[in-house]
N, C-alpha and C positions, 0 to 999 in steps of 0.2 A: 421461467425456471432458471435457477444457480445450482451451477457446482462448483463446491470450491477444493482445490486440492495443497495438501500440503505436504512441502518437501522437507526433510532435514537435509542440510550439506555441510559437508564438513565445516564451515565456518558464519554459518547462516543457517533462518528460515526462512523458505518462502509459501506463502502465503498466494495463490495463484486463484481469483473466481474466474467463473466460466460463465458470461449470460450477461444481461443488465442487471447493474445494480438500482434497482428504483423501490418505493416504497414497497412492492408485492413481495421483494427478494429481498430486501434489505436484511432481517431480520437473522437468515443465515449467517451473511455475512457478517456480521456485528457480534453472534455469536463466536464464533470462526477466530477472530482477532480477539474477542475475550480469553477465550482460551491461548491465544499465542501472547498474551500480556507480559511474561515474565521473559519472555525471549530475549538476549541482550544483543542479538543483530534480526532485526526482522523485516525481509523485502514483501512489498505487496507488490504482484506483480499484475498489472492492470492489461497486459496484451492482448488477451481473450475477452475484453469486457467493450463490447461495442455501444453502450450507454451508459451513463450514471445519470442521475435526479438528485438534486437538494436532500433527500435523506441518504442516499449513497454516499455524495457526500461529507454527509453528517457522521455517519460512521464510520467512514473512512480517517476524520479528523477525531475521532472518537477515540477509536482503535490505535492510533498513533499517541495522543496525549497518555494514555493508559500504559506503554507500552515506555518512554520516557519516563511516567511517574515510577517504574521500577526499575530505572537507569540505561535502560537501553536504547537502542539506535534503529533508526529508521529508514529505508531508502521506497522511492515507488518507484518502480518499471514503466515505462509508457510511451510505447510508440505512434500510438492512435492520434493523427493528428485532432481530431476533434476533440478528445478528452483534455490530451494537453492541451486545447487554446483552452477549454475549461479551467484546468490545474490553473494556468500562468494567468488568465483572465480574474479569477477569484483569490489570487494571491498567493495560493499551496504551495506556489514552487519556494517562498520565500521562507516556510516554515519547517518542511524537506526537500532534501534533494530528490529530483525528477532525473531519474537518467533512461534512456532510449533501451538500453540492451541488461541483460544479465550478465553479461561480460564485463561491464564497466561496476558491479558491485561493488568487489573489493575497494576498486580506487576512492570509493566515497566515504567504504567505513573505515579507510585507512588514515583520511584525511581529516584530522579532528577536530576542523572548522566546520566541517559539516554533522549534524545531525540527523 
């Protein structure tokens, strides 16, 4: 089971699941990020997600290409060392930035080498 929660902040959304993202769950989530598509700062925040699978994943890269195609910006949250050796092992970190805390937000969508 997933829940996902979503915040508005004054200068962002975040986009927070709760659970594994794997094929059974996926399907919220991917809904989740369709609806936050037009957002033009959108953090996923992966803290609370002790698994992902190949279609989590999937969605995940999903939800961010969709989310670019209508100009906007992307950062993940991820302090899970497992997920991140996932992210950096499968290449994610080099398509968004990966930063550890919500505190370091800003610094990524202020810098506009990053995506």
């Amino acid at each position: 089971m997933i829940d996902i929660q979503i915040e508005e902040a004054v200068d962002y959304t975040v986009c927070r699941p709760s659970g594994d993202l794997d094929a059974y769950s996926v399907g919220v989530f991917r809904e989740a990020l369709n609806r936050l598509a037009t957002s033009p700062r959108l953090v996923i925040d992966l803290s609370n997600v002790p698994f992902m699978d190949s279609a989590g994943l999937g969605a995940l890269v999903g939800g961010i290409r969709r989310v670019r195609e209508a100009e906007g910006r992307v950062a993940v949250v991820c302090s899970r060392p497992s997920l991140t050796r996932l992210l950096h092992t499968t290449g994610f970190d080099r398509i968004v930035p990966i930063i550890e805390s919500l505190d370091d937000v800003l610094d990524v969508f202020e810098d506009t080498s990053e995506v």
